[in-house]
C-alpha positions in Angstrom: 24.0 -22.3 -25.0 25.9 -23.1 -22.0 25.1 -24.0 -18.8 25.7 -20.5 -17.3 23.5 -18.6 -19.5 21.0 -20.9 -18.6 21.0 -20.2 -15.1 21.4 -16.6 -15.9 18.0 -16.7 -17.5 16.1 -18.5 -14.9 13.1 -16.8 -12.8 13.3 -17.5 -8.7 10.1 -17.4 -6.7 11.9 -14.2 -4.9 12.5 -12.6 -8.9 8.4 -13.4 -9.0 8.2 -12.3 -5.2 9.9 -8.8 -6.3 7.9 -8.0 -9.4 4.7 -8.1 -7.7 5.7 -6.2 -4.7 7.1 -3.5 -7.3 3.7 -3.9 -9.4 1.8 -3.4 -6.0 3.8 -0.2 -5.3 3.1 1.1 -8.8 -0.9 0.3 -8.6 -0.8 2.4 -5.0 1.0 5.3 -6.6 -1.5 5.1 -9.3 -4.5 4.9 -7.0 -3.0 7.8 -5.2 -2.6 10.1 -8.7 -5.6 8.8 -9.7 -7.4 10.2 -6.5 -5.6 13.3 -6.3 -6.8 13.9 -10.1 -10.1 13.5 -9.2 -9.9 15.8 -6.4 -8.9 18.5 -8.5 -10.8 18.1 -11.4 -14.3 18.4 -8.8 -12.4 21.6 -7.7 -11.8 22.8 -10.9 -15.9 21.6 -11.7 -17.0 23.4 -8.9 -15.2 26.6 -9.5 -16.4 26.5 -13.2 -19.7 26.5 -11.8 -19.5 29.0 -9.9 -17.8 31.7 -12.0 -20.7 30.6 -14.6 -23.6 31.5 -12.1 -21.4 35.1 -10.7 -21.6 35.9 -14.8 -25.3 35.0 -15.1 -26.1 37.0 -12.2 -24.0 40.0 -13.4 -25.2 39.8 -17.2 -29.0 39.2 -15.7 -28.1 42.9 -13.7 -26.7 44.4 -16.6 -29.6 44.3 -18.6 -32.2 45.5 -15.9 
């Protein structure tokens, strides 16, 4: 190998620098899907719920 590819290959401390900033910009976008995930599966949870209690009520009245 020559000289050239050599230095071609080689990692700087701002390469190194510029991989974790990108990695911490990932892990934020992450937390932030993650979150808004969460958000709409407790929606989604509580509107489960409720549909299940309006069809309890109404098969309860139903059979009065």
């Amino acid at each position: 190998m020559s000289e050239e590819s050599n230095d071609s290959m080689t990692t700087t401390k701002a390469d190194v620098q510029l991989m974790r900033n990108e990695f911490a910009l990932m892990r934020k976008d992450m937390h932030s899907a993650f979150t808004e995930l969460k958000r709409q599966l407790v929606w989604y949870m509580l509107a489960f719920a409720l549909a299940q209690v309006v069809l309890e009520v109404g098969l309860i009245h139903a059979l009065r």
